[in-house]
KEKE-3310 file (N, C-alpha, C; in steps of 0.2 Angstrom, whole numbers, plus 5000, padded with zeros to 4 digits):
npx = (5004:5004:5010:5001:4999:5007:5004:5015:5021:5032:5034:5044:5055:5058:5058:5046:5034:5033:5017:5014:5019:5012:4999:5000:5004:4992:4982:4986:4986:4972:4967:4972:4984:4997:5009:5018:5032:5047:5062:5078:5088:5100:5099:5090:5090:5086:5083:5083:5097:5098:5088:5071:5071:5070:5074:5074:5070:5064:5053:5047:5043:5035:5023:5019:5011:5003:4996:4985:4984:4992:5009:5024:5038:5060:5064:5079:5087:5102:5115:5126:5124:5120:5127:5120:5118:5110:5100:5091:5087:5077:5072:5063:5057:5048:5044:5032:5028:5019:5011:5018:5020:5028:5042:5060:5071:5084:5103:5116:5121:5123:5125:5134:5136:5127:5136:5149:5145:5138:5150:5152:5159:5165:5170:5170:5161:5160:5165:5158:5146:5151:5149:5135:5135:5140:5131:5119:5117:5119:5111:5099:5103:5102:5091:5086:5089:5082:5072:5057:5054:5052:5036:5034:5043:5052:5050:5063:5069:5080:5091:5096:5106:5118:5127:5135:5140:5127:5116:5119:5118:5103:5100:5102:5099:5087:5070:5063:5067:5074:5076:5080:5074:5068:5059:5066:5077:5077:5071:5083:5091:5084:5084:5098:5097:5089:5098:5110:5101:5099:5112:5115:5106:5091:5075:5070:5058:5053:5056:5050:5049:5054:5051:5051:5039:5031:5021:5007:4998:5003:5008:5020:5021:5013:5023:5033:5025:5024:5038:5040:5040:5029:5028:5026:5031:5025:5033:5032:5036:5040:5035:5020:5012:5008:4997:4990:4990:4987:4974:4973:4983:4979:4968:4971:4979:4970:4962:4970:4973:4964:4960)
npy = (4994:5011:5026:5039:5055:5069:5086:5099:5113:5123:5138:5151:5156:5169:5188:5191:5195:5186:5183:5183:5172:5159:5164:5158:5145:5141:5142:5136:5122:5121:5122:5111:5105:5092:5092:5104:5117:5124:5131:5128:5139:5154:5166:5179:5172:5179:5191:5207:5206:5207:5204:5202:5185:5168:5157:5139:5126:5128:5135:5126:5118:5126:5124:5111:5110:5122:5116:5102:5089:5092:5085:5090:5098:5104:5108:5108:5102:5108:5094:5099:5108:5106:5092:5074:5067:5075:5084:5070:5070:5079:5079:5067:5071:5081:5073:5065:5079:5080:5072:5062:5067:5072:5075:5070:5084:5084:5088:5091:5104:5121:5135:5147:5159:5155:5146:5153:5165:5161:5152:5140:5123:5126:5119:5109:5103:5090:5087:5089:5082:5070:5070:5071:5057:5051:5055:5050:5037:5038:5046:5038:5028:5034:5037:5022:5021:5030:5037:5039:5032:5038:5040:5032:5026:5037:5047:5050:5064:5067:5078:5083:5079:5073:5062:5055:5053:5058:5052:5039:5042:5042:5030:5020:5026:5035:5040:5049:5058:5071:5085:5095:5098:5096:5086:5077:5078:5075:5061:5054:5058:5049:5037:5035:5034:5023:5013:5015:5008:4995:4992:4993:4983:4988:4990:5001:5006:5010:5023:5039:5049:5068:5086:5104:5115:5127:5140:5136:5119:5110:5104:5102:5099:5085:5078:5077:5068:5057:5054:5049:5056:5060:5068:5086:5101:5117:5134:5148:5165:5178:5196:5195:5181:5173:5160:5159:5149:5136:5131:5126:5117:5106:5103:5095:5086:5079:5075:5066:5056:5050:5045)
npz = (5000:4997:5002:5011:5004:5015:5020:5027:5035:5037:5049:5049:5061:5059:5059:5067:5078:5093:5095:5083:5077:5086:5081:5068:5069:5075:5066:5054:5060:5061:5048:5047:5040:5042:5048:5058:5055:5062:5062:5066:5069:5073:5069:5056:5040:5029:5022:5035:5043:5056:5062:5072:5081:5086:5096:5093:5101:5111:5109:5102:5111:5119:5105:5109:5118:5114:5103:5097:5087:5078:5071:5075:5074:5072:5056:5049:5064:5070:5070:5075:5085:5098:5111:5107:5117:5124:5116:5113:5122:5126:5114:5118:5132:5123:5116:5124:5133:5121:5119:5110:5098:5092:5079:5076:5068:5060:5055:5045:5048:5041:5041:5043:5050:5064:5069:5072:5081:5090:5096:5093:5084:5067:5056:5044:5027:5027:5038:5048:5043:5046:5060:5061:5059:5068:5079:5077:5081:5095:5097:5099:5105:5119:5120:5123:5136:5144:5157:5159:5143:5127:5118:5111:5094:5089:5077:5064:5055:5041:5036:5019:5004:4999:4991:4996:5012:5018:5015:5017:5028:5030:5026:5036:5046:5047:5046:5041:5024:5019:5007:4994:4978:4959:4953:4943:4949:4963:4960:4955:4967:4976:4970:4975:4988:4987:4986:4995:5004:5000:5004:5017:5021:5023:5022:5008:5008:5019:5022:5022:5010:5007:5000:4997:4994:4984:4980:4970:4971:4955:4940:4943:4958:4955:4947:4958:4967:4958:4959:4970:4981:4996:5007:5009:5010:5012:5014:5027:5031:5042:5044:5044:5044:5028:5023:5014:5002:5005:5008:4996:4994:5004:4998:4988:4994:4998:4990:4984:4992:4992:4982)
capx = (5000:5005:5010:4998:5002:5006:5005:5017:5020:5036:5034:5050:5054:5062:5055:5040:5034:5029:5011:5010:5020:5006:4992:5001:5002:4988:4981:4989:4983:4965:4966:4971:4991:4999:5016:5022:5039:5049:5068:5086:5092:5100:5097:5087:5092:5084:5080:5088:5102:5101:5081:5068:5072:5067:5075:5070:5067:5059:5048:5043:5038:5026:5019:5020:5007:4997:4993:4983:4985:4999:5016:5029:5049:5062:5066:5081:5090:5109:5120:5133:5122:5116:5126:5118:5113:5104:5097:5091:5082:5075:5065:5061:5054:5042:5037:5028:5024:5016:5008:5020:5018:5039:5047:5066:5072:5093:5104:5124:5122:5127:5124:5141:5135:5125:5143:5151:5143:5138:5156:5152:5165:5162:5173:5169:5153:5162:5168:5150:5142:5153:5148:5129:5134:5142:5128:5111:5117:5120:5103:5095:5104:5101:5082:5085:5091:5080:5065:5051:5056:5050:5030:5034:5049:5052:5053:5070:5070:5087:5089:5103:5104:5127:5126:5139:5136:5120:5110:5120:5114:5098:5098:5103:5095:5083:5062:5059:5072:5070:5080:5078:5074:5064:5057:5070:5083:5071:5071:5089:5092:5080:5087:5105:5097:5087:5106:5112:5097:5101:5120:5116:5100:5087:5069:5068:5051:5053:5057:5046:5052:5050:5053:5049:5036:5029:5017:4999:4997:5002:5011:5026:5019:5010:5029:5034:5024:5027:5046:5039:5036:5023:5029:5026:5031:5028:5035:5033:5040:5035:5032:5014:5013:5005:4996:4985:4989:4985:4968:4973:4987:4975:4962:4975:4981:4965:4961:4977:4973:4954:4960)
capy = (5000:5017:5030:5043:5061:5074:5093:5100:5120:5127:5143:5153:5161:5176:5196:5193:5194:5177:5182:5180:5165:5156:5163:5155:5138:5138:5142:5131:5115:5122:5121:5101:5101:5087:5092:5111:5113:5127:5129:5129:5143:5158:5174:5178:5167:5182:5200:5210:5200:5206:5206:5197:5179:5167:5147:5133:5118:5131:5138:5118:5115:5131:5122:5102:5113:5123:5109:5096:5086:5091:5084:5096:5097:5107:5107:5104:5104:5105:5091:5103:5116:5103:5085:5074:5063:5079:5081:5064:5069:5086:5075:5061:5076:5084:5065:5065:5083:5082:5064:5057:5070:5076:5073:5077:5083:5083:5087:5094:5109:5124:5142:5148:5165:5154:5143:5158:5169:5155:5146:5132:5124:5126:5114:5110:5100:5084:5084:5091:5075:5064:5072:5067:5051:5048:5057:5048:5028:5040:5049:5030:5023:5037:5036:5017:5022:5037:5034:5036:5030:5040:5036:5029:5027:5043:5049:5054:5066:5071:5086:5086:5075:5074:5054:5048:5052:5059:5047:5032:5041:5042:5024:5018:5029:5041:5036:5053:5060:5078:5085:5099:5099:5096:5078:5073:5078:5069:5054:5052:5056:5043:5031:5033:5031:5014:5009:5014:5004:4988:4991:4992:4980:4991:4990:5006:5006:5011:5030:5044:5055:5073:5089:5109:5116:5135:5142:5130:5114:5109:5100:5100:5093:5080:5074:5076:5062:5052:5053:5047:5061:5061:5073:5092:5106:5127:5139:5156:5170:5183:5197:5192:5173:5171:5155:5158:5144:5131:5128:5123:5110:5104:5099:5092:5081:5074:5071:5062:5052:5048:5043)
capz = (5000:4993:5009:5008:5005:5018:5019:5032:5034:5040:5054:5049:5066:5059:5057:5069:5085:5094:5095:5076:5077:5088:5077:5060:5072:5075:5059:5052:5062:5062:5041:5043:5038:5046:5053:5058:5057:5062:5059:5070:5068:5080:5064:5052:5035:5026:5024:5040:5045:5065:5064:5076:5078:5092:5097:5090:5104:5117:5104:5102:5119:5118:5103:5110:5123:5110:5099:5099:5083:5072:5072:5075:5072:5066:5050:5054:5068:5068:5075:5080:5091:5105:5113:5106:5122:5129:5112:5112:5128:5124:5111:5123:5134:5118:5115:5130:5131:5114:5117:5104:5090:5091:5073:5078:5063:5060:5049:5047:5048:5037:5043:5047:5057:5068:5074:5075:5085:5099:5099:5091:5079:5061:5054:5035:5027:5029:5048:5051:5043:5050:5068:5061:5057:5074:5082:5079:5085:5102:5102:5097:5111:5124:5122:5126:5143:5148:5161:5155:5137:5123:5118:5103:5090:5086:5069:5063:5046:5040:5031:5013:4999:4999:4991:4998:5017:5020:5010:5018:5036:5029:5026:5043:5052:5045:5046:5035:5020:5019:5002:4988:4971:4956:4950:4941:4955:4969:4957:4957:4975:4979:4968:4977:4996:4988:4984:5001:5009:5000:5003:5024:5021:5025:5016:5007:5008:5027:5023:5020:5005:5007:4998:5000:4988:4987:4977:4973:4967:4948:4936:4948:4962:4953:4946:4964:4969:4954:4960:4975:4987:4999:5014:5004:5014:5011:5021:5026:5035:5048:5050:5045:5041:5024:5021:5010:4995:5011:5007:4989:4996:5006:4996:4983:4997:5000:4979:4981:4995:4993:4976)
cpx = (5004:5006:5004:5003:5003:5010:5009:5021:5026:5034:5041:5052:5058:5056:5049:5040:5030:5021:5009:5013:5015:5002:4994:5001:4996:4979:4980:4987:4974:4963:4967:4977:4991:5005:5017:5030:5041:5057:5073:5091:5093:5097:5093:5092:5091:5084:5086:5092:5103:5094:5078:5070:5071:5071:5071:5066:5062:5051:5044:5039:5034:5021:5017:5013:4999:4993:4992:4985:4989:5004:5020:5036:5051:5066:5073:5085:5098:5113:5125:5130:5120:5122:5121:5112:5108:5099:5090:5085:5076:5071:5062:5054:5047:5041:5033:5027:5020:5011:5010:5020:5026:5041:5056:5070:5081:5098:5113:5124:5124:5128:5128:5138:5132:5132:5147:5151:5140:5141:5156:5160:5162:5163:5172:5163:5155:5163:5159:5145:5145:5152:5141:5132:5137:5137:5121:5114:5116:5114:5099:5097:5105:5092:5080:5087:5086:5073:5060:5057:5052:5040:5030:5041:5048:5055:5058:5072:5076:5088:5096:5101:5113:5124:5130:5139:5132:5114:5112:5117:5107:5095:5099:5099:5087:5074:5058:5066:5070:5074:5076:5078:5068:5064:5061:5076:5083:5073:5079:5093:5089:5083:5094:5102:5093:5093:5110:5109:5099:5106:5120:5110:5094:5081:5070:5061:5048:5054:5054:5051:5048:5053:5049:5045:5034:5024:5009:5001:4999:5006:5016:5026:5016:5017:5032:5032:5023:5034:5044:5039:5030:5024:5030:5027:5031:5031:5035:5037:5039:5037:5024:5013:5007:5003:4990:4984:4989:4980:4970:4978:4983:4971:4966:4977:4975:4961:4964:4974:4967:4952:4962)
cpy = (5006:5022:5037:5050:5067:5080:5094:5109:5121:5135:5146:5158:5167:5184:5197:5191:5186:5176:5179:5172:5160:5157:5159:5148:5138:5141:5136:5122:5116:5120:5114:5098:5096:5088:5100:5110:5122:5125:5130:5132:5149:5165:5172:5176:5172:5188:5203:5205:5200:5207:5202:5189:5174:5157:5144:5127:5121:5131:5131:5116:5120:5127:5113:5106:5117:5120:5104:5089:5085:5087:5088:5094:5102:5106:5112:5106:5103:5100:5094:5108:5110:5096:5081:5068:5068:5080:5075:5065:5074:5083:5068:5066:5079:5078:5067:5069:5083:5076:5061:5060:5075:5073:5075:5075:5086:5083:5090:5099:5114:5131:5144:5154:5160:5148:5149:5162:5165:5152:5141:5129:5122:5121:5114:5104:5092:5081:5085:5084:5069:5064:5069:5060:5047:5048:5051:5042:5031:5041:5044:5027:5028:5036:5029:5018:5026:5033:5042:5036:5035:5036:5029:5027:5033:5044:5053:5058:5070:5073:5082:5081:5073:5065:5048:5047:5054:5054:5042:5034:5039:5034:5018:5021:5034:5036:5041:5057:5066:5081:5092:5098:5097:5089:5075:5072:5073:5062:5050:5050:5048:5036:5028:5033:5025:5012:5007:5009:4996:4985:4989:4988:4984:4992:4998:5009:5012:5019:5033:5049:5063:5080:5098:5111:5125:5134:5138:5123:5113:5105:5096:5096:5086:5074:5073:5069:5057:5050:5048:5048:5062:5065:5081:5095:5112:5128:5144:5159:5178:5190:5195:5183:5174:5163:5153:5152:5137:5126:5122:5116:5106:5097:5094:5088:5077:5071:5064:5055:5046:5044:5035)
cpz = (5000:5002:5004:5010:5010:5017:5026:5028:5039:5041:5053:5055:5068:5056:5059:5076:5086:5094:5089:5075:5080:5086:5072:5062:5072:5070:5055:5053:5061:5054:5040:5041:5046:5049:5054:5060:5057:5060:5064:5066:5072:5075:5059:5045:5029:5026:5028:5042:5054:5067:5070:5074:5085:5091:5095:5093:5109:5114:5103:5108:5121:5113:5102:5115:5120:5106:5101:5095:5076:5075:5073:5075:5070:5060:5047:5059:5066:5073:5079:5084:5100:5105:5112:5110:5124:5122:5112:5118:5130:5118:5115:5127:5131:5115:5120:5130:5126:5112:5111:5096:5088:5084:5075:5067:5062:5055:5051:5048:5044:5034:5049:5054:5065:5073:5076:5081:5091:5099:5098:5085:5073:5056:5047:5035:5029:5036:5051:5046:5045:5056:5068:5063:5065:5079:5084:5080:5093:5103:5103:5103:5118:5126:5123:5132:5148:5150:5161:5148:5132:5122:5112:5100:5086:5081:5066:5056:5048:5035:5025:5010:4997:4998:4994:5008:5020:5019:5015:5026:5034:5031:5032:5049:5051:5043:5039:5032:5017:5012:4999:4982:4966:4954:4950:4947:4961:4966:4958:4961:4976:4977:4972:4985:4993:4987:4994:5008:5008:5004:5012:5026:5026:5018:5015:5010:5015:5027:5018:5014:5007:5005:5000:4992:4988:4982:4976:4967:4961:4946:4939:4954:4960:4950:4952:4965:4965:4955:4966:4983:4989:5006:5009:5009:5012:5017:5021:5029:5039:5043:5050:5041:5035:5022:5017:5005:5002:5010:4999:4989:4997:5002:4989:4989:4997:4993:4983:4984:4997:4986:4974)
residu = (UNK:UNK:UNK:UNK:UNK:UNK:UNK:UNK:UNK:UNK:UNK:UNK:UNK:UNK:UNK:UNK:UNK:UNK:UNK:UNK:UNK:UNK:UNK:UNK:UNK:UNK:UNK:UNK:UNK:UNK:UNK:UNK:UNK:UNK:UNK:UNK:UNK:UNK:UNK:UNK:UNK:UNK:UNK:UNK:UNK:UNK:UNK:UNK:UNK:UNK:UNK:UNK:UNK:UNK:UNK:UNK:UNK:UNK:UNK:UNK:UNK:UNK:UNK:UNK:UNK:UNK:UNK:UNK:UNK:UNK:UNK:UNK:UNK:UNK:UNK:UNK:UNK:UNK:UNK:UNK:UNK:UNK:UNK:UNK:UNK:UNK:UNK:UNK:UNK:UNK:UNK:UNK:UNK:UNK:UNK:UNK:UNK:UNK:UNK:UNK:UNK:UNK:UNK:UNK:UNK:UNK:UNK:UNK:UNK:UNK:UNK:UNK:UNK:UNK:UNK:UNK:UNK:UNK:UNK:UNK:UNK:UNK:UNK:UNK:UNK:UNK:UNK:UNK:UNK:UNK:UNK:UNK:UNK:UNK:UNK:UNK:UNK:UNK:UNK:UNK:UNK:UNK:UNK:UNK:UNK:UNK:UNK:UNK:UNK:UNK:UNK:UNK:UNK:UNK:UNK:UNK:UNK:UNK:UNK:UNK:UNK:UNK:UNK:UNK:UNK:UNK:UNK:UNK:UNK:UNK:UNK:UNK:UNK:UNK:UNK:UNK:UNK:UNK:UNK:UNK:UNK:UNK:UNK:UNK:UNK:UNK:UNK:UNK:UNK:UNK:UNK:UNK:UNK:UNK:UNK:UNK:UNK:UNK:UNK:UNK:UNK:UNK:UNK:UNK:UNK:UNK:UNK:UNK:UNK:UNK:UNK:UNK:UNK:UNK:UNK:UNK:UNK:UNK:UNK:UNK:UNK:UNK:UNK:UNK:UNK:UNK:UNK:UNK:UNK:UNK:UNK:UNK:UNK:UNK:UNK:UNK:UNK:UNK:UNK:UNK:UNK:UNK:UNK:UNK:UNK:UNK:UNK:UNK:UNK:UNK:UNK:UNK:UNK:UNK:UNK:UNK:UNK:UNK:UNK)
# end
């Protein structure tokens, strides 16, 4: 059986005050997406570069409290900003807070300002995937330690598409494969994480595909899920959150799915 498709809406938590942020949450779950996802990051990525900007895992356990029925996560988090045992427990924690609706979503990271300026070490794109790839067997076997245990097996989406080791964490560890591009690019990626699953015996099948979309529905999404995308994400940006092309996701998820 075919996974069905889900809409999920990235919260960009820069250039707005947190009130609007809590109304575009809760927007957003009231129109019927299935995951909100905010991001990890300490600046804005855009626009003013020293504008309003607000943490990523705090700002989650306000929305593990506001919500009732989204998923939540950020999209993604960096391996280098957090230990990856406390990590590891700081979604343990928004399991439970959120009765089981915590995505931890993780990736190398790749926004120098933000190592900088809180002393992290920046390193290069390769030490920084190989600190992922050291990291998630830690967070996997810290949440087998921790009392209470998580609710669930918590779902692990990791951000990049690098083929030779992002893809092969993917395939050992990853429940959802977060990536950018158009159809054909998707299709390829994909094709080189189902190699990396053979290679470390893992059903492909087991991993959610999932890509970033904007604008409304067409021809492009429709190739998308021909690639074999079924996790679709927009995303906006403060100061007033626009979500207007929502509705039209929406009801094209539910064609898809009803089909």
């Amino acid at each position: 059986m075919s996974r069905p498709i889900r809409i999920g809406v990235q919260i960009q938590p820069q250039h707005a005050d947190y009130k609007e942020i809590r109304r575009a949450v809760a927007e957003a779950e009231d129109a019927g997406v299935d995951i909100v996802f905010n991001w990890d990051h300490f600046f804005p990525l855009r626009g003013e570069p020293d504008g309003k900007h607000f943490e990523a895992w705090t700002m989650l356990g306000a929305w593990a409290e506001q919500t009732s029925r989204v998923e939540i996560g950020a999209l993604v988090s960096s391996v280098g900003y957090r230990n990856p045992e406390l990590l590891a427990d700081m979604a343990r924690t928004l399991d439970h807070v959120s009765d089981g609706r915590l995505i931890l979503g993780i990736g190398g990271g790749w926004f120098r300002r933000d190592y900088d300026e809180y002393g992290y070490e920046f390193g290069t794109a390769g030490s920084r995937l190989d600190e992922l790839g050291e990291a998630l067997p830690r967070i996997k076997d810290r949440w087998s330690k921790l009392n209470p245990r998580p609710t669930r097996d918590i779902p692990i989406l990791i951000g990049g598409g690098g083929e030779k080791k992002t893809l092969r964490h993917v395939a050992e560890h990853g429940t959802i494969w977060h990536a950018f591009g158009n159809a054909d690019l998707m299709r390829h990626k994909s094709k080189v994480l189902d190699d990396w699953c053979a290679t470390v015996g893992r059903d492909p099948a087991e991993i959610e595909r999932s890509t970033a979309v904007s604008g409304r529905p067409g021809a492009a999404a429709e190739e998308l899920v021909e690639a074999g995308i079924t996790l679709l994400t927009l995303s906006t940006s403060g100061p007033l959150y626009d979500l207007g092309s929502l509705t039209d996701w929406l009801t094209w998820r539910d064609r898809h799915n009803k089909g």
